[in-house]
C-alpha positions as CSV (number, residue, x, y, z in Angstrom):
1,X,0.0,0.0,0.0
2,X,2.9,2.2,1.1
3,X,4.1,1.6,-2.2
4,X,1.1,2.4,-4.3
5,X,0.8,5.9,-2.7
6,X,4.4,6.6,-3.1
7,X,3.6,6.3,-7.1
8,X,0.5,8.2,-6.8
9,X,2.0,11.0,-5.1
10,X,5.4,11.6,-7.3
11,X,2.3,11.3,-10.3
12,X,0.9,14.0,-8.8
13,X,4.2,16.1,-8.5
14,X,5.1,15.4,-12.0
15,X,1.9,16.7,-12.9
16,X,2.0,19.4,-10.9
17,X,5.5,20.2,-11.9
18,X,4.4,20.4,-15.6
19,X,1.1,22.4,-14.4
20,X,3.4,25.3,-13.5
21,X,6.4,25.0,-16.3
22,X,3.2,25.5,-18.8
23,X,1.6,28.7,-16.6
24,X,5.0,29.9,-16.4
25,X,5.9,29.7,-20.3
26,X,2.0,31.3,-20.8
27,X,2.0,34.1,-18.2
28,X,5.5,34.7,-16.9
29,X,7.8,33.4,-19.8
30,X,5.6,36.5,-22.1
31,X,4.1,38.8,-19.7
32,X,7.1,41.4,-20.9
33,X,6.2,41.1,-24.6
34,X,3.6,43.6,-26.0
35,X,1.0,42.8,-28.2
36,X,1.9,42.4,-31.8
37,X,5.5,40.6,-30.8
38,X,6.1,36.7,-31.0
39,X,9.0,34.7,-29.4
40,X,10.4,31.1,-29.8
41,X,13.6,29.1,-29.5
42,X,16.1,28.8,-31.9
43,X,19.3,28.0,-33.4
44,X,21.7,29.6,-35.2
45,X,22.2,27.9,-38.5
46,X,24.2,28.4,-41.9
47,X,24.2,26.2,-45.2
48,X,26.8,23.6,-45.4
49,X,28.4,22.9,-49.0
50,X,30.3,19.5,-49.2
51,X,33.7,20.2,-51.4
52,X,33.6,16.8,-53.0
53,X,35.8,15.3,-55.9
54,X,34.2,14.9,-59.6
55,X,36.3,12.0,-60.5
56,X,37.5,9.1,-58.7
57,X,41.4,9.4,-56.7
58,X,43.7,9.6,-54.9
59,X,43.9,12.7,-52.2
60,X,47.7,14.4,-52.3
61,X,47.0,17.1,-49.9
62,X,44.8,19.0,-47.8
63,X,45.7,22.3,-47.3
64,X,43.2,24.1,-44.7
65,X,42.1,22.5,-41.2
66,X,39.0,22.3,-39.3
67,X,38.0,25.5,-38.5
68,X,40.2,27.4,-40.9
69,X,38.2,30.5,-42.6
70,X,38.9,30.1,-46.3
71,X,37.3,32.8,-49.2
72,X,36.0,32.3,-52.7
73,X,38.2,30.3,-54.9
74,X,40.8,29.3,-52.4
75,X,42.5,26.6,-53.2
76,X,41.4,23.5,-50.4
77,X,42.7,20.3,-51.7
78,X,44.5,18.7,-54.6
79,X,44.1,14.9,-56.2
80,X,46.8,13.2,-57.7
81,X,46.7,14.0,-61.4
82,X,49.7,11.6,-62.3
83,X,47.5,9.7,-64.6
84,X,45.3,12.4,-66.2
85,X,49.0,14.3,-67.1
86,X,50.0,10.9,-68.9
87,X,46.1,10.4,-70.7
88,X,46.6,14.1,-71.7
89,X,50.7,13.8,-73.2
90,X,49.1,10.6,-74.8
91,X,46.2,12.5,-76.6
92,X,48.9,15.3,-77.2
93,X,51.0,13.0,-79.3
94,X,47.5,11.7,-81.4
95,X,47.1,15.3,-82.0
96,X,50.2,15.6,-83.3
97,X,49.4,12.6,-85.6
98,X,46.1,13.1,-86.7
99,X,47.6,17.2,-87.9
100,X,50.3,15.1,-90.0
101,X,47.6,12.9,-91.4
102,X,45.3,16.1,-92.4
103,X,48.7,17.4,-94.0
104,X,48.9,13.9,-95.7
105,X,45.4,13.7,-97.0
106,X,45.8,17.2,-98.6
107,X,49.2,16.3,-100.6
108,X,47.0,13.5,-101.7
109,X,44.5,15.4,-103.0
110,X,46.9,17.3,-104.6
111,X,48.4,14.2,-106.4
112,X,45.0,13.0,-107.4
113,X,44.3,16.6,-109.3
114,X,47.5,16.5,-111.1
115,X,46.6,13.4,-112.4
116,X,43.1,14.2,-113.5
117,X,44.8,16.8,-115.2
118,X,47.0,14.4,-117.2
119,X,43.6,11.8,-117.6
120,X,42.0,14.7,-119.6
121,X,45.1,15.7,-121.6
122,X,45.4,11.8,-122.5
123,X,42.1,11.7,-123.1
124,X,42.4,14.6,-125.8
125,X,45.4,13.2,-127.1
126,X,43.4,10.0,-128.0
127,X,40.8,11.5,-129.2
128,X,42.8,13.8,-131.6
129,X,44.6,10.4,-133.1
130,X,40.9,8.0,-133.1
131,X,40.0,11.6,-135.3
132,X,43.0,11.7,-137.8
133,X,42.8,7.4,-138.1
134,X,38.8,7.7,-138.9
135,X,39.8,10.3,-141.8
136,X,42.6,8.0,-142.6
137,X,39.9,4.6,-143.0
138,X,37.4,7.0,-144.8
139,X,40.1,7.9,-147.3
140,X,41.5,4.5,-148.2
141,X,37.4,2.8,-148.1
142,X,36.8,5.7,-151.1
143,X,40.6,4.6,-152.4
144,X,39.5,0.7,-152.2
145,X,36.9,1.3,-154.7
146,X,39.4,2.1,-157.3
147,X,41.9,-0.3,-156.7
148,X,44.4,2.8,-155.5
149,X,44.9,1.4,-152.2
150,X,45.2,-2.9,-151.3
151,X,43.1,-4.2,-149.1
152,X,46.1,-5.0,-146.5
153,X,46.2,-1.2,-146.2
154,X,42.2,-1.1,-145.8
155,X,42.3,-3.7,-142.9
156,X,45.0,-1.9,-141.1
157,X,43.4,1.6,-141.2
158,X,40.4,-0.2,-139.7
159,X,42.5,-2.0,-137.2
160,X,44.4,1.4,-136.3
161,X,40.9,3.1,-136.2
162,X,39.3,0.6,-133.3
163,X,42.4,0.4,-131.8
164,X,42.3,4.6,-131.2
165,X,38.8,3.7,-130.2
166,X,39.6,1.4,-127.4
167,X,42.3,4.0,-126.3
168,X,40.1,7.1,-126.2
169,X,37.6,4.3,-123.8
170,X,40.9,3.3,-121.5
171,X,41.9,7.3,-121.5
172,X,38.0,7.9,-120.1
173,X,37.9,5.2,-117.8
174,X,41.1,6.7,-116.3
175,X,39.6,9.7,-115.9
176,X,37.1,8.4,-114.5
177,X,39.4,6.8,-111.6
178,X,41.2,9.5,-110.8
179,X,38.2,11.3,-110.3
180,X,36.9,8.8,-107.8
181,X,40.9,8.8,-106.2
182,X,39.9,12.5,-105.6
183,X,36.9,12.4,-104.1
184,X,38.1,9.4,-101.6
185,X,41.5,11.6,-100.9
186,X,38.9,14.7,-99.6
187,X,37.3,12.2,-97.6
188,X,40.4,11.3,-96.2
189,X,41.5,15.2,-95.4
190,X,37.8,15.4,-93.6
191,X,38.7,11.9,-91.8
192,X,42.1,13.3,-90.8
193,X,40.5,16.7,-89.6
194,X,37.7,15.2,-87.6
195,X,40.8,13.0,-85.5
196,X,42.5,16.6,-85.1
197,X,39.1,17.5,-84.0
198,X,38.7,14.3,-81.7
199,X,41.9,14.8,-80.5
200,X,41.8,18.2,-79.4
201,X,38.1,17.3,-77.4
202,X,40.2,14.7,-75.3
203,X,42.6,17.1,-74.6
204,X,40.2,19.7,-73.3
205,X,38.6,17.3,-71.1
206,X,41.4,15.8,-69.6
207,X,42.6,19.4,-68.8
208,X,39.1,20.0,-67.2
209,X,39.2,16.8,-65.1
210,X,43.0,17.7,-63.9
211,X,41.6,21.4,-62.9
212,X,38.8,20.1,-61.2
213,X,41.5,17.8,-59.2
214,X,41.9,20.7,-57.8
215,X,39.2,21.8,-55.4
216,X,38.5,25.2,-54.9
217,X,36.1,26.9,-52.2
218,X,33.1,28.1,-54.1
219,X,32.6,30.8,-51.7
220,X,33.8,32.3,-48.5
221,X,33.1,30.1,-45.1
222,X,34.6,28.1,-42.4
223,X,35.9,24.8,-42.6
224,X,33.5,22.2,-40.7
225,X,35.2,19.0,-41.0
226,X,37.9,17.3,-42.8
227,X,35.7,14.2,-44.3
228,X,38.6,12.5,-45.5
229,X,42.5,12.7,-45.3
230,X,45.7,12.9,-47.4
231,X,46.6,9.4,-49.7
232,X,42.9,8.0,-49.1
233,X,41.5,6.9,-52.5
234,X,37.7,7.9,-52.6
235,X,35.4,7.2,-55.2
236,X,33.4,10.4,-57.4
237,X,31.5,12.5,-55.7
238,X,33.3,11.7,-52.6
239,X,33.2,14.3,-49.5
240,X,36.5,15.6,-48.7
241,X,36.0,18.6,-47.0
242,X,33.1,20.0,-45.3
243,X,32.2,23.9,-45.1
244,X,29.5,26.5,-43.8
245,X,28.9,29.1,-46.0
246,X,29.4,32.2,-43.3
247,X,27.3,34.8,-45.6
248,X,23.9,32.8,-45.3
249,X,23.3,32.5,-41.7
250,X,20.0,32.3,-39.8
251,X,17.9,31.1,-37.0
252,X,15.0,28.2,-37.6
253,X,12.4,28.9,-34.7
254,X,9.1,27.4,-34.1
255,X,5.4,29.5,-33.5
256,X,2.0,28.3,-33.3
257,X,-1.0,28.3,-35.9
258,X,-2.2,32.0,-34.7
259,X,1.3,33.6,-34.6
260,X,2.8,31.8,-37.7
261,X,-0.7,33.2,-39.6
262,X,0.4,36.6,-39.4
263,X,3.9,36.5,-40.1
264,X,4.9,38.7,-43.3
265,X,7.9,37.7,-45.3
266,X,10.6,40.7,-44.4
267,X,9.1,40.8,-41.4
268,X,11.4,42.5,-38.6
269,X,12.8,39.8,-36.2
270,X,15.5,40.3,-33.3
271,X,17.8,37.2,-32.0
272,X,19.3,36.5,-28.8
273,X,21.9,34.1,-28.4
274,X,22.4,32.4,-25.1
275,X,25.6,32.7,-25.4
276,X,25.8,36.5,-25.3
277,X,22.5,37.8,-24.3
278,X,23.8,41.4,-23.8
279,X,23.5,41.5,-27.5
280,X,20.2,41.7,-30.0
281,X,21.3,41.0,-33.5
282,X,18.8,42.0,-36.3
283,X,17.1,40.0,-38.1
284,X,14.2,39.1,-41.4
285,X,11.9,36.6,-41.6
286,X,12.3,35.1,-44.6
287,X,10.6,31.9,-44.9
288,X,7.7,30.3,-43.2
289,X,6.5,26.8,-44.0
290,X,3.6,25.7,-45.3
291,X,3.3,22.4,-43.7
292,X,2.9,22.2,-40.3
293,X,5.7,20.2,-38.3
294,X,4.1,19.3,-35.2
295,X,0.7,17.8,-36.1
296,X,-1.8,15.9,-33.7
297,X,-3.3,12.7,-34.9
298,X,-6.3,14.3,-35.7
299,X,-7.6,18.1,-36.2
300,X,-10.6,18.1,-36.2
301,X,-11.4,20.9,-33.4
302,X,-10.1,24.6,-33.1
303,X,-8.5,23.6,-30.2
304,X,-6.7,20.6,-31.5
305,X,-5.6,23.3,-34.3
306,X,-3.8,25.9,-32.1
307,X,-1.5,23.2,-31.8
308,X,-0.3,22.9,-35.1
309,X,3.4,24.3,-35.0
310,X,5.2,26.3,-37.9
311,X,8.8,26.3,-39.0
312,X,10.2,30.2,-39.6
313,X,13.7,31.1,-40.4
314,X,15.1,34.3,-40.1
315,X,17.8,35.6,-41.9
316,X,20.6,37.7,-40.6
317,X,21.6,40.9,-43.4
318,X,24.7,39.6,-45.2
319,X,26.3,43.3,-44.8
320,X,25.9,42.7,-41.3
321,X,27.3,38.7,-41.2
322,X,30.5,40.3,-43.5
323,X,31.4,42.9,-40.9
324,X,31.6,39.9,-37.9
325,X,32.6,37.2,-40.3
326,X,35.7,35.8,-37.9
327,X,33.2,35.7,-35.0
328,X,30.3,34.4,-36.8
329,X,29.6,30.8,-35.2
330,X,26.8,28.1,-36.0
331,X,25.4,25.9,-33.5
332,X,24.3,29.0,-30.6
333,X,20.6,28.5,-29.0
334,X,18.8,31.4,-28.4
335,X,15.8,33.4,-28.7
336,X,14.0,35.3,-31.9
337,X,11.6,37.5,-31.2
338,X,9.3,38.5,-34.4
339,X,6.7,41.5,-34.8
340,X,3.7,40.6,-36.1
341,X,2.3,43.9,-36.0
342,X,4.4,46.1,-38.2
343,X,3.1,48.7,-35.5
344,X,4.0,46.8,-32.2
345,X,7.0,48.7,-30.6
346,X,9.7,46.7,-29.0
347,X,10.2,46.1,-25.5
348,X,13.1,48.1,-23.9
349,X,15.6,44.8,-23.6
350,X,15.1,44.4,-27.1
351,X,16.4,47.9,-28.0
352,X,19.8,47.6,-25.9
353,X,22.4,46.6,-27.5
354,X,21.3,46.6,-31.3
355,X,24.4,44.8,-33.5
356,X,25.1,47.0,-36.4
């Protein structure tokens, strides 16, 4: 029995104990904010941007630490490039080849033309004998008739005459050759220029690859953590370095269903870090979700609703994050307080020490 009441009784405290955090948080933990001002807890928070390798390697060096503040396009790592710098002397050397084949194929077209040109002075000179051995065979078949000429001299003029014949045909077909050389030398030169062109493309990409072995910071912040470390082989896209972009810092806080309602986005909001609460640091809301994160089973009555919670962040002004950059620092808890009436003044405390 003794037992039984014990229970009972530290139920009760516990109850009780909640009882009064909750009237506190309602009456006390507010009764200083005016109408018009909201409050909720929060951290401070910036976006993180992994610096992670395009291509799969070998790490050679690190050259920041954890913690280190590094700016835009400082250099943070390298990967060992000793393969990509052989790939790209080996593509070098094709490129050197495939220029002396273009040069090649060009002399060749060259050759071809010059002997097209001697295909159709051939040709004419065939043509110019099968002309003077017709006029030959019509003279001695007139001659034949009058027994001026033999007929041995008859059947050679006709010989001679198909024999001129067949040579004009071989001259032609020649022509015809070197003509089809030429056209199969051009197609070499545009063979021989696409492998410059080929050639070249590899080049460029394993220079590309080789720069990005190099990783950069794409924009000022602090170092995080080192994700891997000198002479580990990772695979692409693995994280070597983590960093949080110092110039896009804010606070994610939490209100209710009535508050979160009339939030406007630019709204003026003023944050309180635990850490240095002799300090209010100005703030904007910028974002408020849609989507509630804290949602009951079921909604179905008002009250129910009043305890949907909503996600805001607020925004500190980048001027104001560049001026404090070596003393920004993610992580803090504290306090934003928001105005939801663009009219609501702030309380005294809120007014102190204004960050600027």
């Amino acid at each position: 029995m003794t037992q039984t009441w014990n229970r009972w009784l530290i139920a009760a405290l516990v109850v009780a104990a909640a009882g009064g955090g909750y009237f506190a948080w309602k009456v006390l933990g507010k009764s200083d904010l005016p109408p018009g001002i909201a409050s909720g807890n929060g951290r401070i928070e910036a976006t993180e941007i992994d610096i992670s390798t395009k291509s799969p390697g070998r790490i050679r060096e690190i050259l920041v630490a954890e913690g280190d503040y590094v700016t835009a396009g400082q250099v943070l790592a390298r990967m060992d490039t000793d393969q990509l710098e052989a790939q790209r002397r080996q593509a070098t050397a094709q490129l050197r080849r495939a220029a002396i084949g273009v040069d090649t194929a060009k002399s060749l077209v060259t050759q071809r033309e010059a002997e097209r040109t001697a295909a159709v002075a051939v040709i004419a000179q065939r043509e110019a004998q099968l002309d003077a051995l017709e006029r030959k065979l019509a003279r001695a078949e007139t001659l034949i008739k009058t027994s001026a000429v033999s007929q041995q001299v008859l059947d050679d003029d006709r010989a001679n005459e198909q024999g001129a014949k067949a040579a004009v045909a071989a001259a032609q077909a020649q022509l015809a050759a070197t003509e089809a050389a030429i056209s199969a030398a051009k197609a070499q030169v545009i063979d021989a220029g696409a492998a410059v062109d080929a050639a070249q493309a590899a080049i460029e990409s394993i220079s590309v690859e080789i720069n990005d072995s190099t990783l950069k910071s794409p924009r000022d912040g602090r170092v995080q953590y080192r994700v891997a470390q000198p002479g580990e082989v990772i695979a692409a896209g693995g994280r070597v370095l983590n960093l949080v972009d110092l110039g896009d810092v804010y606070m994610t806080f939490f209100l209710p269903t009535a508050q979160a309602g009339q939030i406007a986005i630019g709204s003026d909001v003023r944050l309180v870090l635990d850490a240095v609460p002799q300090y209010v640091i100005p703030a904007k809301a910028t974002f408020v979700a849609d989507v509630a994160q804290f949602t009951p089973k079921t909604v179905e009555t008002e009250e129910e609703r009043q305890k949907l919670m909503f996600r805001v962040k607020a925004h500190i002004p980048p001027e104001l994050l560049r001026k404090y950059i070596q003393r920004v620092k993610t992580g803090l808890p504290g306090m934003a307080y928001i105005r939801l009436d663009p009219k609501a003044e702030w309380p005294a405390r809120l007014n102190g020490t204004l960050v600027q």
